[in-house]
Biopython code that builds the backbone (N, CA, C, O; Angstrom):
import numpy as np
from Bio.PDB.StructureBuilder import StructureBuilder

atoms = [
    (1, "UNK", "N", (0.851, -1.163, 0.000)),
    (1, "UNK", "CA", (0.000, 0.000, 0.000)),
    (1, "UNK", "C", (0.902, 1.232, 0.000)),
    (1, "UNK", "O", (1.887, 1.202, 0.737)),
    (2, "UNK", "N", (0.668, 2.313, -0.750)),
    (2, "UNK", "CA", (1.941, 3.517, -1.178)),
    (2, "UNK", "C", (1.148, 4.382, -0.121)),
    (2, "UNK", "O", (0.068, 4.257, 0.455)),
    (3, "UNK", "N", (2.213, 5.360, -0.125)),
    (3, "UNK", "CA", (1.636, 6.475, 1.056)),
    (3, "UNK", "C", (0.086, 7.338, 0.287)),
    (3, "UNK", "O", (-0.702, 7.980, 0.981)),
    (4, "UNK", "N", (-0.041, 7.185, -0.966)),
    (4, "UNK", "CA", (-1.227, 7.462, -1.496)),
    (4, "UNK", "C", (-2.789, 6.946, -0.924)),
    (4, "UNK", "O", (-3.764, 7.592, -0.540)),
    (5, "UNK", "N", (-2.560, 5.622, -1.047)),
    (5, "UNK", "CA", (-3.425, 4.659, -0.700)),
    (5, "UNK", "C", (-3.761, 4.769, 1.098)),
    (5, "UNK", "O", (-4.757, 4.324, 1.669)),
    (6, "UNK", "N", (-2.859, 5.331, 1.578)),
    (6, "UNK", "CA", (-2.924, 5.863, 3.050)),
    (6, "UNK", "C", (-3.662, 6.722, 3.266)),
    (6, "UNK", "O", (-4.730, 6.641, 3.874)),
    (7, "UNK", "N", (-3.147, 7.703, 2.762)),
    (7, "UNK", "CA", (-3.371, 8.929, 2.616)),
    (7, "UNK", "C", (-5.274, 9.122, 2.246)),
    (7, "UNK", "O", (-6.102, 9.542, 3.054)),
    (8, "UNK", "N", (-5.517, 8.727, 0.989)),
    (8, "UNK", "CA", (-6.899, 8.950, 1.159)),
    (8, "UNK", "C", (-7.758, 7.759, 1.706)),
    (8, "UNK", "O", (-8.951, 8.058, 1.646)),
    (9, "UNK", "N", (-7.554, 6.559, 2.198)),
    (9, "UNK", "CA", (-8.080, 5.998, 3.144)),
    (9, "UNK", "C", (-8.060, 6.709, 4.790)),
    (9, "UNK", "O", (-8.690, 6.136, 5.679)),
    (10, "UNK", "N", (-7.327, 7.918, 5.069)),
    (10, "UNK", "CA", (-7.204, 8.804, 6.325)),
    (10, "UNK", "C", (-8.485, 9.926, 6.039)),
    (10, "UNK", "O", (-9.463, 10.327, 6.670)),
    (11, "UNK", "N", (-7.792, 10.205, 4.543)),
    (11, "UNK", "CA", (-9.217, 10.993, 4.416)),
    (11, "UNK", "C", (-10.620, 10.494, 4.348)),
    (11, "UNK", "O", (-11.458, 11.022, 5.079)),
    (12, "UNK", "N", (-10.882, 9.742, 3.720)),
    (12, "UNK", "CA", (-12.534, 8.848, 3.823)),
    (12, "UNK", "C", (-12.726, 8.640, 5.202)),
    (12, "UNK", "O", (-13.907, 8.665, 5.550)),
    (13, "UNK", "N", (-12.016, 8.472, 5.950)),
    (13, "UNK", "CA", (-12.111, 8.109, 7.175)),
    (13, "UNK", "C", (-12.714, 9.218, 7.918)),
    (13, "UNK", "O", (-13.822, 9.294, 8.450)),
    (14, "UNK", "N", (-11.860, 9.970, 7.850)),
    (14, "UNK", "CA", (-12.209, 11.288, 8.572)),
    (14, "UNK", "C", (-13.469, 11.794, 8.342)),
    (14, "UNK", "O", (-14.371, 12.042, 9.142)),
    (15, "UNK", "N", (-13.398, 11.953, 6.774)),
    (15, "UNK", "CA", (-15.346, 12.046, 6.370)),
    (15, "UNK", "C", (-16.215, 11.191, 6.651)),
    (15, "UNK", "O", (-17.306, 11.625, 7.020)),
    (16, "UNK", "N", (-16.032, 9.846, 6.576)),
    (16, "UNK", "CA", (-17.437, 9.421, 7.540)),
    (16, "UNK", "C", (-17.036, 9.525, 8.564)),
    (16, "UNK", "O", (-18.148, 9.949, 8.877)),
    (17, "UNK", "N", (-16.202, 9.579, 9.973)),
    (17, "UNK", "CA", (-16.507, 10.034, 10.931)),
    (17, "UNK", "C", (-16.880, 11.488, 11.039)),
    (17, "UNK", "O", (-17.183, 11.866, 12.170)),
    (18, "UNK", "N", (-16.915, 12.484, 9.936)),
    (18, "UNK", "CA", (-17.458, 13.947, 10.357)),
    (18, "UNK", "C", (-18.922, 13.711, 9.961)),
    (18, "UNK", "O", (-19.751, 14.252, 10.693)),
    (19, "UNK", "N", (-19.461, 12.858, 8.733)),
    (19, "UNK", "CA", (-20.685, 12.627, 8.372)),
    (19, "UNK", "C", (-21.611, 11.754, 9.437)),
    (19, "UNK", "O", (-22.827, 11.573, 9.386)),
    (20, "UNK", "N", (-20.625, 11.254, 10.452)),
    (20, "UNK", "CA", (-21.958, 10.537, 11.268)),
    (20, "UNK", "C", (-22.335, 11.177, 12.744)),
    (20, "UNK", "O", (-22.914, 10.607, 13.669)),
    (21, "UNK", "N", (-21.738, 12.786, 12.679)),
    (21, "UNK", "CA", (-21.804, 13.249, 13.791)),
    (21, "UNK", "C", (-23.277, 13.570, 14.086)),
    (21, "UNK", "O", (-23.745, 13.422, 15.215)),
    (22, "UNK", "N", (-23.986, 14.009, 13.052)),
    (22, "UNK", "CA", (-25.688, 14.050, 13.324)),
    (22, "UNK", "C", (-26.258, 12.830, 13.626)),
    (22, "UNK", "O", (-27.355, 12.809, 14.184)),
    (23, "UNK", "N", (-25.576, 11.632, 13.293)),
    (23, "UNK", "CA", (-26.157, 10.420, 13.896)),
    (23, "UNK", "C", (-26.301, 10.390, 14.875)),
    (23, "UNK", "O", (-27.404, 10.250, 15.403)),
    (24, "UNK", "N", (-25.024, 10.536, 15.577)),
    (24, "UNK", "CA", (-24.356, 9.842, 17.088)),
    (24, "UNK", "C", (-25.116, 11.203, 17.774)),
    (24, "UNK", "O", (-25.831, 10.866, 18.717)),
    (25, "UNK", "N", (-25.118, 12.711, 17.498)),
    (25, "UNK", "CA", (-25.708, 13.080, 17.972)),
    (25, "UNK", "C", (-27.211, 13.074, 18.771)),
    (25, "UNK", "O", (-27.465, 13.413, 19.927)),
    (26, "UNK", "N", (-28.413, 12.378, 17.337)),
    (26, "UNK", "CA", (-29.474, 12.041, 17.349)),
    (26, "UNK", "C", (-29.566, 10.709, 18.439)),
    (26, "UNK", "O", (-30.246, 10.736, 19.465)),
    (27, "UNK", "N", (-29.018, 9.943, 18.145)),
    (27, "UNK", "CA", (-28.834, 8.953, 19.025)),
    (27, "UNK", "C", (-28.641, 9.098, 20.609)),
    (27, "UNK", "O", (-29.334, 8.647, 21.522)),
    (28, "UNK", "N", (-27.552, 9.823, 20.637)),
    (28, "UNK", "CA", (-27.128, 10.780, 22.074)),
    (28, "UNK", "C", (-28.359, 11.156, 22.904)),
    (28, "UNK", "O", (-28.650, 11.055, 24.096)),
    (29, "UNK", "N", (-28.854, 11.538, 22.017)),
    (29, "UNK", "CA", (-30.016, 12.467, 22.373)),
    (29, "UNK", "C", (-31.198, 11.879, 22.898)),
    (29, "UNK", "O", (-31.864, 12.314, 23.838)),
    (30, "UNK", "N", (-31.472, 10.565, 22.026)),
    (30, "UNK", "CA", (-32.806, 10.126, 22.844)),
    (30, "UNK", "C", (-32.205, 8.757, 23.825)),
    (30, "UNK", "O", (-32.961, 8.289, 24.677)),
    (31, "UNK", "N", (-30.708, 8.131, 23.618)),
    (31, "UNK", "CA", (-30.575, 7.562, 24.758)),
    (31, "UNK", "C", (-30.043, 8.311, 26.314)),
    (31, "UNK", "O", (-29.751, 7.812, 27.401)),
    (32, "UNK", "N", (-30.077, 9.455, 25.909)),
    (32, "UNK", "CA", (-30.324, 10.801, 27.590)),
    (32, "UNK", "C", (-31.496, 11.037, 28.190)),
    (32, "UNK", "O", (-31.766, 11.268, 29.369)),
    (33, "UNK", "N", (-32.650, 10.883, 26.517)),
    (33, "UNK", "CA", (-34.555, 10.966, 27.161)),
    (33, "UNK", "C", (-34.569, 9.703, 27.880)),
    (33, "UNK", "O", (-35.018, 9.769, 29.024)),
    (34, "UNK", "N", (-34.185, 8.590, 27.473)),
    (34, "UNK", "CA", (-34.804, 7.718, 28.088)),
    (34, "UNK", "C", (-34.296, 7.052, 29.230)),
    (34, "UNK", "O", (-35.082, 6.388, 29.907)),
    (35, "UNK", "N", (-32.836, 7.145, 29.618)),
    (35, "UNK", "CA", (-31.945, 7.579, 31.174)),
    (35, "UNK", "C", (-33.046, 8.468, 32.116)),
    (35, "UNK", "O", (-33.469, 8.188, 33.237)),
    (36, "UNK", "N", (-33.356, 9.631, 31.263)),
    (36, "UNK", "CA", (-34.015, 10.460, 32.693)),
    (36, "UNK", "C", (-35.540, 10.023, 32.617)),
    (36, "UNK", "O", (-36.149, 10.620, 33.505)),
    (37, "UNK", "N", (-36.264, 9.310, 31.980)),
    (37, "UNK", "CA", (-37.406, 8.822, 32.015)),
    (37, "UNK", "C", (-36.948, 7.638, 32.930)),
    (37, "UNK", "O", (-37.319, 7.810, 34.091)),
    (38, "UNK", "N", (-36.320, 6.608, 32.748)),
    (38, "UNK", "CA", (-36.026, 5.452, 33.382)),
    (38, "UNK", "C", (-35.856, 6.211, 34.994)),
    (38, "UNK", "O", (-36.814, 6.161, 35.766)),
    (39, "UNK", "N", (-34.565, 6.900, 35.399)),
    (39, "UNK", "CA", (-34.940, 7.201, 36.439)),
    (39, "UNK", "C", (-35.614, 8.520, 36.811)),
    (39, "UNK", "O", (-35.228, 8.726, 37.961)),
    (40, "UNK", "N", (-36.440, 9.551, 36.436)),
    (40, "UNK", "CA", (-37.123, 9.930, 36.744)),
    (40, "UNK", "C", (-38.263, 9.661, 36.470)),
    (40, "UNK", "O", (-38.587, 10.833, 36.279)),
    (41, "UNK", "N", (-39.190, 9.105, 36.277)),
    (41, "UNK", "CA", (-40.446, 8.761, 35.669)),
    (41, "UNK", "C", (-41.708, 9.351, 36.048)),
    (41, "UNK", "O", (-41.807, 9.800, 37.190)),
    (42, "UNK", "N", (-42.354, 9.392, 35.523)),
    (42, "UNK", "CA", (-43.257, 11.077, 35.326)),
    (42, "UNK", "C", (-44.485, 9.985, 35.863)),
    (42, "UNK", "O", (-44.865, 9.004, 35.224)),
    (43, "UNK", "N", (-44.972, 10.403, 37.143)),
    (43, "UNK", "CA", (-46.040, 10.061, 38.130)),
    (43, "UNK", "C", (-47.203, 11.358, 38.142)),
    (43, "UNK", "O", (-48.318, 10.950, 38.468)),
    (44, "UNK", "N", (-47.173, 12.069, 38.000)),
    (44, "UNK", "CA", (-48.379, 13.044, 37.958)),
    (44, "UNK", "C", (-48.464, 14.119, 36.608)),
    (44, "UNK", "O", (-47.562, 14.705, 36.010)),
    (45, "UNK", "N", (-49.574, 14.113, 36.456)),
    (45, "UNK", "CA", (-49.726, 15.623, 35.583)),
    (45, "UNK", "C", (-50.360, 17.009, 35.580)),
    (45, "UNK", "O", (-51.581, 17.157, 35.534)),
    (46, "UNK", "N", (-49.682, 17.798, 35.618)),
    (46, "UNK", "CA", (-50.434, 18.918, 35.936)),
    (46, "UNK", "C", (-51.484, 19.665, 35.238)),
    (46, "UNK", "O", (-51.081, 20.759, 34.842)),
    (47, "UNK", "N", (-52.810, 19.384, 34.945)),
    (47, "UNK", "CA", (-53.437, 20.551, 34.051)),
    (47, "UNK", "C", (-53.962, 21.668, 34.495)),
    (47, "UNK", "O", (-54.298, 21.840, 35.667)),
    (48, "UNK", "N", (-54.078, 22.581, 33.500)),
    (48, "UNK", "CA", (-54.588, 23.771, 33.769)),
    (48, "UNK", "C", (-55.843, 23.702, 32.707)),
    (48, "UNK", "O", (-55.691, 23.736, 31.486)),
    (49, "UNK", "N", (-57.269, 23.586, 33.468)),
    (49, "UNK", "CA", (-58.450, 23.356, 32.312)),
    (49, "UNK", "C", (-59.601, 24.590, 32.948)),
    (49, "UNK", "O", (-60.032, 24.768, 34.087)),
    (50, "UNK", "N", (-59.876, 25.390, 31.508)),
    (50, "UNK", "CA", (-60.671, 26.287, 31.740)),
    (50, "UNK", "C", (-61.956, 25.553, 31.942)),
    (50, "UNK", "O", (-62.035, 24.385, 31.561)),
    (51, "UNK", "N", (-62.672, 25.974, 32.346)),
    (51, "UNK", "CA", (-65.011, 25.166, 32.427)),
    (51, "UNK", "C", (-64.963, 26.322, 32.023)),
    (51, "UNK", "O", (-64.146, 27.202, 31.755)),
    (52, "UNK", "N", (-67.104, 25.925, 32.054)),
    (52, "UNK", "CA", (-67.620, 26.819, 30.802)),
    (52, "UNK", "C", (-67.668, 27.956, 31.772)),
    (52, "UNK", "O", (-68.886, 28.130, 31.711)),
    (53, "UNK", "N", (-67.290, 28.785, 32.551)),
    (53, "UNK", "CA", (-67.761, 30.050, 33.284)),
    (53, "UNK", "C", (-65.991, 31.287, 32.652)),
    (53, "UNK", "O", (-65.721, 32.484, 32.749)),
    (54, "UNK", "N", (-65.260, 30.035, 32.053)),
    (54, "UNK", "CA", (-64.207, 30.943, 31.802)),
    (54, "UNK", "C", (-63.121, 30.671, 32.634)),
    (54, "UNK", "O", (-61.939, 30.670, 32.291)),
    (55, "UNK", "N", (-63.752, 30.345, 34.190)),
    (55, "UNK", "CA", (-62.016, 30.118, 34.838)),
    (55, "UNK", "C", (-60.895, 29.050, 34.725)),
    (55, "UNK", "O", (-60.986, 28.063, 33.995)),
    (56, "UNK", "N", (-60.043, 29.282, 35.358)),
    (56, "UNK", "CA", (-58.801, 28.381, 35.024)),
    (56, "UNK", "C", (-58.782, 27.744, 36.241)),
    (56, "UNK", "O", (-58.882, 28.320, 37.324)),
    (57, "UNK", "N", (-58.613, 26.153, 36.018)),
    (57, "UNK", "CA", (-58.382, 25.507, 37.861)),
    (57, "UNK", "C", (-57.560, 24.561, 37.363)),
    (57, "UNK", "O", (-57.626, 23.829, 36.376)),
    (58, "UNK", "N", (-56.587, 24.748, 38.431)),
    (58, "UNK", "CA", (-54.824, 23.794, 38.185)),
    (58, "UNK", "C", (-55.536, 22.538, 38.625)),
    (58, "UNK", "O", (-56.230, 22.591, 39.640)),
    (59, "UNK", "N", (-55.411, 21.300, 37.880)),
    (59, "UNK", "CA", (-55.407, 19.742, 38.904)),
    (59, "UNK", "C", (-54.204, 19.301, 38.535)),
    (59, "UNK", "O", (-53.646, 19.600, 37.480)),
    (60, "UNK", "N", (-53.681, 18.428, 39.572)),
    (60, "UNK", "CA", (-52.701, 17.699, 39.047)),
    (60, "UNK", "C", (-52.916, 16.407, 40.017)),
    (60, "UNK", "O", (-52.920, 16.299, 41.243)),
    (61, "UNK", "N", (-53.149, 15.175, 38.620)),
    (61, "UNK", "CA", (-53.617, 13.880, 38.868)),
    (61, "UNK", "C", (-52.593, 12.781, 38.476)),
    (61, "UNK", "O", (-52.140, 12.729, 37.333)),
    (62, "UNK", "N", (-52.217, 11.850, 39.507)),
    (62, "UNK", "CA", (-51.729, 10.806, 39.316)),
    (62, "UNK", "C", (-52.178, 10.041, 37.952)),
    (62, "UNK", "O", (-53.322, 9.604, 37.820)),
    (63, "UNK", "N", (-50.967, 9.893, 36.736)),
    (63, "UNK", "CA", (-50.750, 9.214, 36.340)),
    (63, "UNK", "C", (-51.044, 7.470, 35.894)),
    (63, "UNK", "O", (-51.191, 6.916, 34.804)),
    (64, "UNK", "N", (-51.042, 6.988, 37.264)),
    (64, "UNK", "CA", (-51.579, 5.648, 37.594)),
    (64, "UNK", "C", (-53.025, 5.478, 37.857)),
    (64, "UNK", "O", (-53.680, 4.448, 38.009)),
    (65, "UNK", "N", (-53.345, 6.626, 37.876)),
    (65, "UNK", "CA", (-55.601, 6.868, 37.837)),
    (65, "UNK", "C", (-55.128, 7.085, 36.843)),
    (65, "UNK", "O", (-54.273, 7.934, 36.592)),
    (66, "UNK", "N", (-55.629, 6.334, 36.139)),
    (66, "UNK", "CA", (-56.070, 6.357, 34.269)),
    (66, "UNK", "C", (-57.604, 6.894, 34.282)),
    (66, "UNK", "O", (-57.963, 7.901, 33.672)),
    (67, "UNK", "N", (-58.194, 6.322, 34.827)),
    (67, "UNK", "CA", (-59.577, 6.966, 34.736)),
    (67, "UNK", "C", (-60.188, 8.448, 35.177)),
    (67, "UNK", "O", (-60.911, 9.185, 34.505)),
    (68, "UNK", "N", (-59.741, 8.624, 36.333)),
    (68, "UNK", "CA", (-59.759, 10.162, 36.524)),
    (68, "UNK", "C", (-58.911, 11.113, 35.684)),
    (68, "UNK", "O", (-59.033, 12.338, 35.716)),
    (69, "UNK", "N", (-58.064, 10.460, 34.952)),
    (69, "UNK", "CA", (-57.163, 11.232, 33.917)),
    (69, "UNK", "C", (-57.888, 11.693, 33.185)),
    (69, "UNK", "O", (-57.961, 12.921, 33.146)),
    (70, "UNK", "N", (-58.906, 10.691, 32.111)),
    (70, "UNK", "CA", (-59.204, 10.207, 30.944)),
    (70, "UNK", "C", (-60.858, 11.195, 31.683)),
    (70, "UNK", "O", (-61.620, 11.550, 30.784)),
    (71, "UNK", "N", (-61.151, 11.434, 32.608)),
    (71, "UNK", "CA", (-62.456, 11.652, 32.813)),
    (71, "UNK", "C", (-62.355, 13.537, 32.865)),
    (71, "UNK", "O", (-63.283, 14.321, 32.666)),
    (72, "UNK", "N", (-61.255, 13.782, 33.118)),
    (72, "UNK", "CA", (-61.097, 15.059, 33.779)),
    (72, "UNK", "C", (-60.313, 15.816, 32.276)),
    (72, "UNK", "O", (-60.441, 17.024, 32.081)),
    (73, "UNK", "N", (-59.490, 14.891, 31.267)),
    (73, "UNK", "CA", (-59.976, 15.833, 30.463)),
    (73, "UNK", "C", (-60.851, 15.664, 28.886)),
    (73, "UNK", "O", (-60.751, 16.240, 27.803)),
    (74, "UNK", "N", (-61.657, 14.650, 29.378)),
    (74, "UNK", "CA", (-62.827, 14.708, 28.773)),
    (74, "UNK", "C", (-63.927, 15.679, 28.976)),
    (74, "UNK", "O", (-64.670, 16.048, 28.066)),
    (75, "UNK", "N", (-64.014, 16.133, 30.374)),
    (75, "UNK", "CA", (-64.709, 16.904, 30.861)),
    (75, "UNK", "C", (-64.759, 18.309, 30.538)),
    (75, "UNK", "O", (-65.756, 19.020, 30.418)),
    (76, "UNK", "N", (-63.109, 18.713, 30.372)),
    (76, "UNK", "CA", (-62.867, 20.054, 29.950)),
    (76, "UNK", "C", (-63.481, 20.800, 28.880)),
    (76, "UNK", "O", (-64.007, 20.061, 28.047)),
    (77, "UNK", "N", (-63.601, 22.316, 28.589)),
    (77, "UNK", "CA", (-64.108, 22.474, 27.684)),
    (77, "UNK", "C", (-62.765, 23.061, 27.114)),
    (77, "UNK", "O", (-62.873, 23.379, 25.930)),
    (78, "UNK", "N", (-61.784, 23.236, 27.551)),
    (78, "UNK", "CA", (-60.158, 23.705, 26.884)),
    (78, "UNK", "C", (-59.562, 23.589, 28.074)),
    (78, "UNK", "O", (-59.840, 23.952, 29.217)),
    (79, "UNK", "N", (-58.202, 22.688, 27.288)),
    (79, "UNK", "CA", (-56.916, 22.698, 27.927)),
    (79, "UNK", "C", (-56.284, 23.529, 27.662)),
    (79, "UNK", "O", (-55.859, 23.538, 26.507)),
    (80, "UNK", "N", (-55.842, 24.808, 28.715)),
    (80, "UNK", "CA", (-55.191, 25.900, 28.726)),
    (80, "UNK", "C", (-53.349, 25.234, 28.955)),
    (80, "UNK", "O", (-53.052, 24.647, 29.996)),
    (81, "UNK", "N", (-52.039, 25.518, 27.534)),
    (81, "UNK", "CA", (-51.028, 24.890, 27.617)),
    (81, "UNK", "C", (-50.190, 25.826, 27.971)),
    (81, "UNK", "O", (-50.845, 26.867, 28.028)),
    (82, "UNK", "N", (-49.437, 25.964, 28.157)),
    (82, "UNK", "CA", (-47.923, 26.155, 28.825)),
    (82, "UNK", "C", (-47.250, 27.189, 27.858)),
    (82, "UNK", "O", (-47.123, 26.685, 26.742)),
    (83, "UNK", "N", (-46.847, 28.283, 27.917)),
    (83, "UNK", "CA", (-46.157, 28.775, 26.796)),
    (83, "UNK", "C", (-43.947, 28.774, 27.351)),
    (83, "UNK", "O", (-43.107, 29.163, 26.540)),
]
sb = StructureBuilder()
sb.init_structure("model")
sb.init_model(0)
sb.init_chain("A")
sb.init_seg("    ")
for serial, (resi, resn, name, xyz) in enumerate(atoms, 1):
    if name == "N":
        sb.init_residue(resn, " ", resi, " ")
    sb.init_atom(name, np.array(xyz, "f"), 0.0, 1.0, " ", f" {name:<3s}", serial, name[0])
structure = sb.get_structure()
């Protein structure tokens, strides 16, 4: 192999390791979501739901009640979100 044959096998190299940095990034990225999901894991939720008179009332319901979840914001007439 001549110092040619080196030479741009260093370079290809270098380009796919600069081309897979959005990979490893992307990757990075959701094996960090799912570290802090694993140990933090999201037990309650907070809503903020207007009724029909206009006001706003904070609940925040356990997660593990599926049914009071599913009932409370069925009930709503708007989920007021987060800016």
């Amino acid at each position: 192999m001549g110092i040619e044959h080196a030479a741009i096998l260093k370079i290809l190299f270098a380009l796919s390791l600069f081309a897979s940095v959005p990979w490893l990034f992307a990757v990075g990225k959701l094996v960090g979501r799912a570290l802090v999901l694993y140990f933090h894991p999201v037990t309650e939720v907070t809503l903020e739901i207007e009724d029909e008179n206009g006001e706003v009332e904070t609940r925040t319901i356990k997660v593990s009640n599926s049914s009071d979840l599913a009932q409370n914001l069925l009930k709503a007439k708007r989920i007021v979100g987060h800016d």
